[in-house]
TORTIPA-117815 format. One record per atom (N, C-alpha, C): residue number from 1; atom name; x, y, z; residue in three letters. Coordinates in Angstrom, 2 decimals. Example, Ala and Ser with C-alpha at 12.3 -4.5 7.8 and 13.67 -1.06 7.14 Angstrom:
   resi   name         x         y         z   resn
      1      N     13.19     -5.69      7.80    ALA
      1     CA     12.30     -4.50      7.80    ALA
      1      C     13.20     -3.30      7.80    ALA
      2      N     12.85     -2.25      7.08    SER
      2     CA     13.67     -1.06      7.14    SER
      2      C     12.90      0.03      7.87    SER
//
This chain:
   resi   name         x         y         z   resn
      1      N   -103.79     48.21     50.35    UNK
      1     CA   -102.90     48.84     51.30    UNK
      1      C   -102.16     47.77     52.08    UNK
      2      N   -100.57     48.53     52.55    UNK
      2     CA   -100.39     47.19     52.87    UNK
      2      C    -99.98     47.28     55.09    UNK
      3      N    -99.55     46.42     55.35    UNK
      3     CA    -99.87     46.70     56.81    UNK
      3      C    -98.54     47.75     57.16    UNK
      4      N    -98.91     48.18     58.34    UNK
      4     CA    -98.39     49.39     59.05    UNK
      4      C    -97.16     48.75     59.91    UNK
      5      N    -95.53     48.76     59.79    UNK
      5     CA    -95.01     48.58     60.78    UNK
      5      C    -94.51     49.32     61.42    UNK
      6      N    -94.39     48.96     62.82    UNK
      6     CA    -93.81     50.20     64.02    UNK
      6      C    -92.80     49.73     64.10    UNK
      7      N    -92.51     48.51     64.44    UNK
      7     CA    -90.79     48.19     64.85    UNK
      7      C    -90.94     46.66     64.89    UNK
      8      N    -89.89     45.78     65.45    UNK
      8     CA    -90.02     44.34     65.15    UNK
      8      C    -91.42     43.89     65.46    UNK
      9      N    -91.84     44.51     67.07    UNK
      9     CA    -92.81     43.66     67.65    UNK
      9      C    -94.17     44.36     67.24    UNK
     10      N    -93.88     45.34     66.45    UNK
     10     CA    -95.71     45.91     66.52    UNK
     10      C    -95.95     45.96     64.85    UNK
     11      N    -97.35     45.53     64.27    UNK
     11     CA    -97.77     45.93     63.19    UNK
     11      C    -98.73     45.57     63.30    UNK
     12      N    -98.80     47.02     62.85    UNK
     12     CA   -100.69     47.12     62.38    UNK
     12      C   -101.37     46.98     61.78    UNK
     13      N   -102.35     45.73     60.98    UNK
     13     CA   -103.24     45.35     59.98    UNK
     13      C   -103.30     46.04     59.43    UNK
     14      N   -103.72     46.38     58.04    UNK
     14     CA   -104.18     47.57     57.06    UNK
     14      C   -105.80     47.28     57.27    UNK
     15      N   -106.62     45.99     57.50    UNK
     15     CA   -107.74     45.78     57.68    UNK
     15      C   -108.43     46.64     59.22    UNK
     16      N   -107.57     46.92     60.03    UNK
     16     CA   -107.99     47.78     61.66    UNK
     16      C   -107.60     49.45     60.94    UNK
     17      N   -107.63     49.59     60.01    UNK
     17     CA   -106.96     51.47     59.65    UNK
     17      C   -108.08     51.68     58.83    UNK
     18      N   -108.49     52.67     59.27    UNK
     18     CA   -110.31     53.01     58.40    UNK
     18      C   -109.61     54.36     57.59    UNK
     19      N   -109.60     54.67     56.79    UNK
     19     CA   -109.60     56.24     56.13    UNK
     19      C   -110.92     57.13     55.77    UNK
     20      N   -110.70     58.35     56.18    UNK
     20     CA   -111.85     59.60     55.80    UNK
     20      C   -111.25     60.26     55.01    UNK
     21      N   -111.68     61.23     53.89    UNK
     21     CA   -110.94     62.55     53.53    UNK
     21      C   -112.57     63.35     53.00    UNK
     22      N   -112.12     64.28     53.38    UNK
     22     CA   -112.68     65.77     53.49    UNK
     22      C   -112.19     66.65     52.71    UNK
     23      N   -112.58     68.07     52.75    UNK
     23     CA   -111.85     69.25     52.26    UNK
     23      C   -110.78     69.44     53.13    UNK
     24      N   -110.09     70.02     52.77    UNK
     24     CA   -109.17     70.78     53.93    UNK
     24      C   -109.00     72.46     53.36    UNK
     25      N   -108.98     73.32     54.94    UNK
     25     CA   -109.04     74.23     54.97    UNK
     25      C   -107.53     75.30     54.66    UNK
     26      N   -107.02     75.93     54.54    UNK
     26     CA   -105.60     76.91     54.23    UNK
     26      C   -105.41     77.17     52.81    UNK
     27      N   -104.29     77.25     52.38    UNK
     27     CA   -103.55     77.96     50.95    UNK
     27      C   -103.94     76.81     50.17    UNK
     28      N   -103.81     77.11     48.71    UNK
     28     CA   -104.41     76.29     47.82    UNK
     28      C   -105.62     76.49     46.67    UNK
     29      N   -105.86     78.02     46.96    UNK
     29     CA   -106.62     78.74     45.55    UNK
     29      C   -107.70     77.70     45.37    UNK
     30      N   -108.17     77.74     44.31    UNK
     30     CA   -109.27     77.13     43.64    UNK
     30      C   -109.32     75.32     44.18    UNK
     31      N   -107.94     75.16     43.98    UNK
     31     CA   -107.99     73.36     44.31    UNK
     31      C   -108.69     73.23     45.55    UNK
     32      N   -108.62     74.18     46.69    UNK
     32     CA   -109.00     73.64     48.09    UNK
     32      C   -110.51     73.37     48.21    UNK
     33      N   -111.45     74.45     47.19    UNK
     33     CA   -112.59     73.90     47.10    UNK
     33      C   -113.22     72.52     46.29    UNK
     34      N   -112.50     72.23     45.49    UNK
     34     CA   -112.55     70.94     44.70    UNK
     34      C   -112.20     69.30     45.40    UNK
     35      N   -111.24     69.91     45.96    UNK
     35     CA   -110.21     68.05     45.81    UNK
     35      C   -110.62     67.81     47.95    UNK
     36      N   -110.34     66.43     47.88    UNK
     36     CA   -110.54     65.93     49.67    UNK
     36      C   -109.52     65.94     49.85    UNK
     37      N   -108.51     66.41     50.34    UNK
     37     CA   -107.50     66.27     50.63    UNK
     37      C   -106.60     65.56     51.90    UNK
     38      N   -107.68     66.69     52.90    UNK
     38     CA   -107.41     65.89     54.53    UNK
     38      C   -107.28     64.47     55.06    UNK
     39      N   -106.76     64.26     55.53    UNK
     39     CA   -106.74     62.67     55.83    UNK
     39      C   -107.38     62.41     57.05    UNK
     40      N   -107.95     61.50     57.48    UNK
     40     CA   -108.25     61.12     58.38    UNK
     40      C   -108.19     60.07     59.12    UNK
     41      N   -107.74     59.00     59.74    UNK
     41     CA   -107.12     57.90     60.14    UNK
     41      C   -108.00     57.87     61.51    UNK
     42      N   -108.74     56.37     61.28    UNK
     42     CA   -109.56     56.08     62.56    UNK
     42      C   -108.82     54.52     62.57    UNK
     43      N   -108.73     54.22     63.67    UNK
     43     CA   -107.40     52.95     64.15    UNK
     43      C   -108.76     52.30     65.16    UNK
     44      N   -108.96     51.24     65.07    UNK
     44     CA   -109.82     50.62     66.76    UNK
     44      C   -108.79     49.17     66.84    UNK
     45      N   -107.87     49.41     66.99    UNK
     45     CA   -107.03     48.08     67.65    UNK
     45      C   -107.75     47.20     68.16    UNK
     46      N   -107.09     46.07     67.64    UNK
     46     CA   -107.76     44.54     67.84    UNK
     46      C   -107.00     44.08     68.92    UNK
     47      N   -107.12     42.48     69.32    UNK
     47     CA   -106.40     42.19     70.46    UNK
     47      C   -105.38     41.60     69.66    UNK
     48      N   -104.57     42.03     70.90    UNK
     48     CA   -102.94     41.72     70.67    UNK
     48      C   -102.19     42.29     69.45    UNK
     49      N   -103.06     43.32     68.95    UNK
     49     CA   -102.03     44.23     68.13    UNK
     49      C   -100.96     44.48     68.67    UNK
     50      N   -101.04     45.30     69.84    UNK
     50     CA   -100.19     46.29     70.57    UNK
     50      C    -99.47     45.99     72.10    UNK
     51      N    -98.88     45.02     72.29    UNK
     51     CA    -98.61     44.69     74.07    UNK
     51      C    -99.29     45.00     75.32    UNK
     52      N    -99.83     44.83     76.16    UNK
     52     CA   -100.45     45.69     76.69    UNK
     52      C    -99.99     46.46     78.15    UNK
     53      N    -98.60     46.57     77.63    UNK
     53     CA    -97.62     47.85     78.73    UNK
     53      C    -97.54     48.81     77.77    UNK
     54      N    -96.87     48.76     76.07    UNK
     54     CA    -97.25     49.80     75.40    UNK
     54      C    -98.52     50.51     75.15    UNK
     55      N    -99.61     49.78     75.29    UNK
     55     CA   -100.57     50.28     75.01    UNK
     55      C   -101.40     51.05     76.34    UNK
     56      N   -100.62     50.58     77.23    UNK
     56     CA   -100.87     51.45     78.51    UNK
     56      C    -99.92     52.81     78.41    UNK
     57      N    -99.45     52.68     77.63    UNK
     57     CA    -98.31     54.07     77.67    UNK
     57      C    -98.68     55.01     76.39    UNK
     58      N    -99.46     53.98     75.44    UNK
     58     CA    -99.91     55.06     74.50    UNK
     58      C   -100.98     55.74     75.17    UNK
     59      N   -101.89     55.43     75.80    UNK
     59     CA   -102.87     56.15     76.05    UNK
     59      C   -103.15     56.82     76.85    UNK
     60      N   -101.92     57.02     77.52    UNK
     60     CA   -101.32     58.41     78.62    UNK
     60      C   -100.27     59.28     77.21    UNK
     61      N   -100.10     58.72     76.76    UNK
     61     CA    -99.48     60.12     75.54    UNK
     61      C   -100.16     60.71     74.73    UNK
     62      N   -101.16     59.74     73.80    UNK
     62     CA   -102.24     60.31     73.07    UNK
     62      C   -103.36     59.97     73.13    UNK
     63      N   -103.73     60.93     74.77    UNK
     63     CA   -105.15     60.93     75.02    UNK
     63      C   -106.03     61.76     74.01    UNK
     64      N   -105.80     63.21     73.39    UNK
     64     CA   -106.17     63.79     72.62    UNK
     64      C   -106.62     63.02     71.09    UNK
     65      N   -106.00     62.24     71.00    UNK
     65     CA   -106.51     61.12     69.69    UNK
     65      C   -107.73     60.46     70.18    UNK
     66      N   -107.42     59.88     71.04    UNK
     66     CA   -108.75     58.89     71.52    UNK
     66      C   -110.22     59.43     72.04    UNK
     67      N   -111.22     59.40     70.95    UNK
     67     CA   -112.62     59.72     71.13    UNK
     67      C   -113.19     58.70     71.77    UNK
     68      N   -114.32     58.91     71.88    UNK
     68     CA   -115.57     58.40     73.18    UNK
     68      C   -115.42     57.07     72.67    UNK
     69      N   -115.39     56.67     71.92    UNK
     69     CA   -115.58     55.14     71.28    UNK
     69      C   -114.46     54.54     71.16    UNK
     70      N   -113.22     54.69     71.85    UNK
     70     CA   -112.05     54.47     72.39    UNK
     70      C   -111.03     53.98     70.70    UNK
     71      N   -111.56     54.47     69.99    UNK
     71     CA   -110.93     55.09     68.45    UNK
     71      C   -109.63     56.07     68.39    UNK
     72      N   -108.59     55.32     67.48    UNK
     72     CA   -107.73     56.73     68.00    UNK
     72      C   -107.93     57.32     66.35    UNK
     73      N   -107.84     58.82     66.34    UNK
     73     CA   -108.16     59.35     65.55    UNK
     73      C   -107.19     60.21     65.11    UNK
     74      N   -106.45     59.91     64.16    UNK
     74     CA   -105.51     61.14     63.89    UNK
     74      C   -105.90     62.46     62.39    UNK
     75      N   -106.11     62.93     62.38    UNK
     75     CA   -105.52     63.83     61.09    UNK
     75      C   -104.78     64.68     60.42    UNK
     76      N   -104.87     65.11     59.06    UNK
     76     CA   -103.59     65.60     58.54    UNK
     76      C   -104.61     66.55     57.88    UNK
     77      N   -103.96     67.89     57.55    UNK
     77     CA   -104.31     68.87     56.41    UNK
     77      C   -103.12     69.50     56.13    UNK
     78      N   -102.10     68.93     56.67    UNK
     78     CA   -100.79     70.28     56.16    UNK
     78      C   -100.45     70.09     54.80    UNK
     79      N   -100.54     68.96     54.20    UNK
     79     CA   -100.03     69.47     52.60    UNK
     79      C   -101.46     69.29     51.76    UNK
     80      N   -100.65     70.28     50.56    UNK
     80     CA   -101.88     70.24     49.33    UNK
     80      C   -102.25     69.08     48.99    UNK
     81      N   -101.82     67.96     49.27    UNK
     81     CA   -101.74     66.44     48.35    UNK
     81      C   -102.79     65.48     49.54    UNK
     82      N   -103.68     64.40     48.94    UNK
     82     CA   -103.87     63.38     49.66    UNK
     82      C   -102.85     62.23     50.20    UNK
     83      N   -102.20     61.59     49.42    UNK
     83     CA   -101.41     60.69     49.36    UNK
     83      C   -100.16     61.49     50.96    UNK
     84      N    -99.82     62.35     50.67    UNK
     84     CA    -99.01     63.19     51.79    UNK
     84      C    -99.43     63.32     52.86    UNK
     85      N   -100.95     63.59     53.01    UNK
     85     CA   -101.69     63.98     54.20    UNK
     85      C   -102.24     62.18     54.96    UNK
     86      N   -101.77     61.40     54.33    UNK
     86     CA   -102.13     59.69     54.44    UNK
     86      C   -100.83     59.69     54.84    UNK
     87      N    -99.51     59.74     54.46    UNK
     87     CA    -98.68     59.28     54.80    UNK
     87      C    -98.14     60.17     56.33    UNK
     88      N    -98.43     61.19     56.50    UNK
     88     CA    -98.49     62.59     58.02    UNK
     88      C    -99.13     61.94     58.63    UNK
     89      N   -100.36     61.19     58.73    UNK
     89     CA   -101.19     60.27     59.72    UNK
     89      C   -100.16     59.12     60.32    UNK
     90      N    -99.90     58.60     59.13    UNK
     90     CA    -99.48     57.46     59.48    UNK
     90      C    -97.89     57.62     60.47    UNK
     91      N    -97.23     58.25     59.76    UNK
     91     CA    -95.60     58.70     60.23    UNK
     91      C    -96.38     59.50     61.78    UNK
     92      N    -97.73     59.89     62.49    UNK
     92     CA    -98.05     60.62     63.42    UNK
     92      C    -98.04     59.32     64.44    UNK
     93      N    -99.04     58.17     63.97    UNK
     93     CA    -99.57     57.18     64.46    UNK
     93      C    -98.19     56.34     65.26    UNK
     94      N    -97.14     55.87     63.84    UNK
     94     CA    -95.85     54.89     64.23    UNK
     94      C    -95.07     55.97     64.96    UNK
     95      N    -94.98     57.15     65.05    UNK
     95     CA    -94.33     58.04     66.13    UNK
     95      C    -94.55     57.52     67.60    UNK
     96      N    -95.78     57.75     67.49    UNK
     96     CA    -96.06     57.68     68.94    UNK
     96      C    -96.25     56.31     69.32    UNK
     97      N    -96.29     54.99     68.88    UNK
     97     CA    -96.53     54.06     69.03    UNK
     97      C    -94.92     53.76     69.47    UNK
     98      N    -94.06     54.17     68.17    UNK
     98     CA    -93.02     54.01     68.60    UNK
     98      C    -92.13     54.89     70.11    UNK
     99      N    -93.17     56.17     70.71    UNK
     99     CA    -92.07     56.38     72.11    UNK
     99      C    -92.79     55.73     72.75    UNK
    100      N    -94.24     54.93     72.75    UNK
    100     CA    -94.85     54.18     73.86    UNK
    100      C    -94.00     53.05     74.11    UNK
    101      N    -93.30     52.34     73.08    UNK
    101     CA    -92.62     51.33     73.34    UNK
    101      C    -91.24     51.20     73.95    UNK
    102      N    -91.06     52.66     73.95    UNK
    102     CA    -90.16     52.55     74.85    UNK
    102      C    -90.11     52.53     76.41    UNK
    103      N    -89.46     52.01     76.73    UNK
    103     CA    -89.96     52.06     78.60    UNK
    103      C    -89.15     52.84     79.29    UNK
    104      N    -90.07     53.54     80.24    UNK
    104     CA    -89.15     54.63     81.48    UNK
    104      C    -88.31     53.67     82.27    UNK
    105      N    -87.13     54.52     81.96    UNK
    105     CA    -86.01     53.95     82.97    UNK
    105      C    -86.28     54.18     84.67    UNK
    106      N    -86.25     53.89     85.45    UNK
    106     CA    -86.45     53.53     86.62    UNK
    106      C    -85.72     54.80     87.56    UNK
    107      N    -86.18     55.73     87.97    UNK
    107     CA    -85.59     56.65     89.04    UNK
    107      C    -84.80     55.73     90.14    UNK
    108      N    -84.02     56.06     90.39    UNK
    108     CA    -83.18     55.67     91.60    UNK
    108      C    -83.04     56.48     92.53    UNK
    109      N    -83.38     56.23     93.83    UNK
    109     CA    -83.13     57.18     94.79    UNK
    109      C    -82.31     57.46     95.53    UNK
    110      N    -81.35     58.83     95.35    UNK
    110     CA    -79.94     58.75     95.63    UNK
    110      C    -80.01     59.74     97.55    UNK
    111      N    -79.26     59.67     98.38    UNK
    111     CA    -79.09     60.72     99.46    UNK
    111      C    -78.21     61.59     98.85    UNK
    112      N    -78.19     62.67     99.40    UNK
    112     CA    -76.92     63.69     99.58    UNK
    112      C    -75.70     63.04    100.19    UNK
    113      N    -74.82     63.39     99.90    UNK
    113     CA    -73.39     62.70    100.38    UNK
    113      C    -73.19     63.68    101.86    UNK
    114      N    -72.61     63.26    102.84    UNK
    114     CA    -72.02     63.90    104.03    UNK
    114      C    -71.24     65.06    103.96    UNK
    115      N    -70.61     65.19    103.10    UNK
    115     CA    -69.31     66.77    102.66    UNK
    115      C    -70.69     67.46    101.95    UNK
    116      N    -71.33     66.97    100.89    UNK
    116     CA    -72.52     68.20    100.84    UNK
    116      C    -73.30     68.64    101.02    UNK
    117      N    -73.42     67.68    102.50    UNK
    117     CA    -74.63     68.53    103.47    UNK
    117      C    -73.73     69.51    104.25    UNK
    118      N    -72.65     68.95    104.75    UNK
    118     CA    -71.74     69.71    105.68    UNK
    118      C    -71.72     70.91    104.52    UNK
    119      N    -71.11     71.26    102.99    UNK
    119     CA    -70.75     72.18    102.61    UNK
    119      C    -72.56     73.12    102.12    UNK
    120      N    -73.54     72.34    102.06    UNK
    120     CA    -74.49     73.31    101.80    UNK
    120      C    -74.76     74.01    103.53    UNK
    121      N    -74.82     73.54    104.68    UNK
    121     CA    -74.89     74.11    106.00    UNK
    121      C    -73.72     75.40    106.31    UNK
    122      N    -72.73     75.00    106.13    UNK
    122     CA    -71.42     76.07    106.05    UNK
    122      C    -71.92     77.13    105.43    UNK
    123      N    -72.27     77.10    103.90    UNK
    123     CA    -73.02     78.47    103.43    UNK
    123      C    -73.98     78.99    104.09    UNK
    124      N    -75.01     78.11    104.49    UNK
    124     CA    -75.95     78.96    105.01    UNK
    124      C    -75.38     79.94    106.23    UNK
    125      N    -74.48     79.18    107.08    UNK
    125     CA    -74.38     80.17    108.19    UNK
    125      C    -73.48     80.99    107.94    UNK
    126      N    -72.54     81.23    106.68    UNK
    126     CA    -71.97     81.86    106.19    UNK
    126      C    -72.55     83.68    105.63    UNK
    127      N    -73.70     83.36    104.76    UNK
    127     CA    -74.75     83.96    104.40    UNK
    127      C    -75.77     84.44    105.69    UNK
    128      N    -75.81     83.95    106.85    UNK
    128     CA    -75.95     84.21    107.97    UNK
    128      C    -75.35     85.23    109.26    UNK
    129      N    -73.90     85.06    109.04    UNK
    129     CA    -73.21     85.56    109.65    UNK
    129      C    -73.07     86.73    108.91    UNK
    130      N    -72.41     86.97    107.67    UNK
    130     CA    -73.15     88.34    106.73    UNK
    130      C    -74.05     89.05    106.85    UNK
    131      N    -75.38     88.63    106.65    UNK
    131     CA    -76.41     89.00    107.43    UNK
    131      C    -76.79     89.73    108.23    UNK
    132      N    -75.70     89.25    109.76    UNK
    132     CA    -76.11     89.74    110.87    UNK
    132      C    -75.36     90.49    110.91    UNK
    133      N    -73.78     90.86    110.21    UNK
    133     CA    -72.73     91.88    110.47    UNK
    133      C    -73.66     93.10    109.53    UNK
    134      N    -74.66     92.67    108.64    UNK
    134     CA    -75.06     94.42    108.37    UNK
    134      C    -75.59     94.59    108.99    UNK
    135      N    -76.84     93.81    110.26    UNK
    135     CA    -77.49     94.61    110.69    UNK
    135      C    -77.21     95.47    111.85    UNK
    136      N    -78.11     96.55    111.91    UNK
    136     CA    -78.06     98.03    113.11    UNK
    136      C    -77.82     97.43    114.44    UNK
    137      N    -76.40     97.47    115.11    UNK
    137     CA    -76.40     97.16    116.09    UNK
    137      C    -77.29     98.55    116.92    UNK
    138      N    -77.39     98.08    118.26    UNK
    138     CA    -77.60     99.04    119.37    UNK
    138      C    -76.37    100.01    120.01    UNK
    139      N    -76.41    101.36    119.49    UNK
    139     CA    -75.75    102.52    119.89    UNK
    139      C    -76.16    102.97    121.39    UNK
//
């Protein structure tokens, strides 16, 4: 197998990617009891695989992957095929590796401008003054 790339700066050993396969469960007649199909992908990253600002960002995205033994674990059963359900892991894995690497742009904190505080206040007492012309004067 050969190694896993995410983008210029990240790749992943083929020696850190463990594979399982199992049965897998759905459509598929007779084959589903026979063949392993499912994939299973257990990852334990080494040092300096992964940066460690991306890898702080993967593991606020895919906490659900990561078991007790800080393993990320992905699997596949959607197609009939092994080779397919290996390659759904993998295209799952460089997904998300790849939006960790991207970085949040920075909120900026803007005020309200002066005309649209003045024009959100005008409505209110607008909606105010309405208001008070339906209600029941004293007869």
């Amino acid at each position: 197998m050969s190694d896993l790339r995410v983008n210029e700066r990240i790749t992943i050993p083929s020696h850190e990617l463990r594979w399982t396969f199992a049965r897998s469960g759905g459509p598929g007649g007779q084959n589903v009891n026979k063949v392993n199909s499912k994939a299973t992908l257990h990852w334990s990253p080494g040092r300096g695989t992964v940066p460690v600002s991306v890898w702080n960002r993967f593991r606020s995205l895919a906490k659900r992957y990561i078991n007790t033994q800080g393993e990320i674990v992905i699997q596949s059963q959607e197609h009939r095929d092994q080779p397919q359900n290996v390659e759904a892991c993998k295209s799952k894995l460089v997904a998300l590796l790849r939006q960790a690497s991207v970085v949040p742009r920075q909120r900026i904190k803007t005020k309200p401008t002066r005309a649209s505080q003045r024009r959100r206040l005008d409505t209110k007492r607008q909606q105010s003054q309405k208001k008070q012309a339906r209600r029941a004067s004293d007869w």
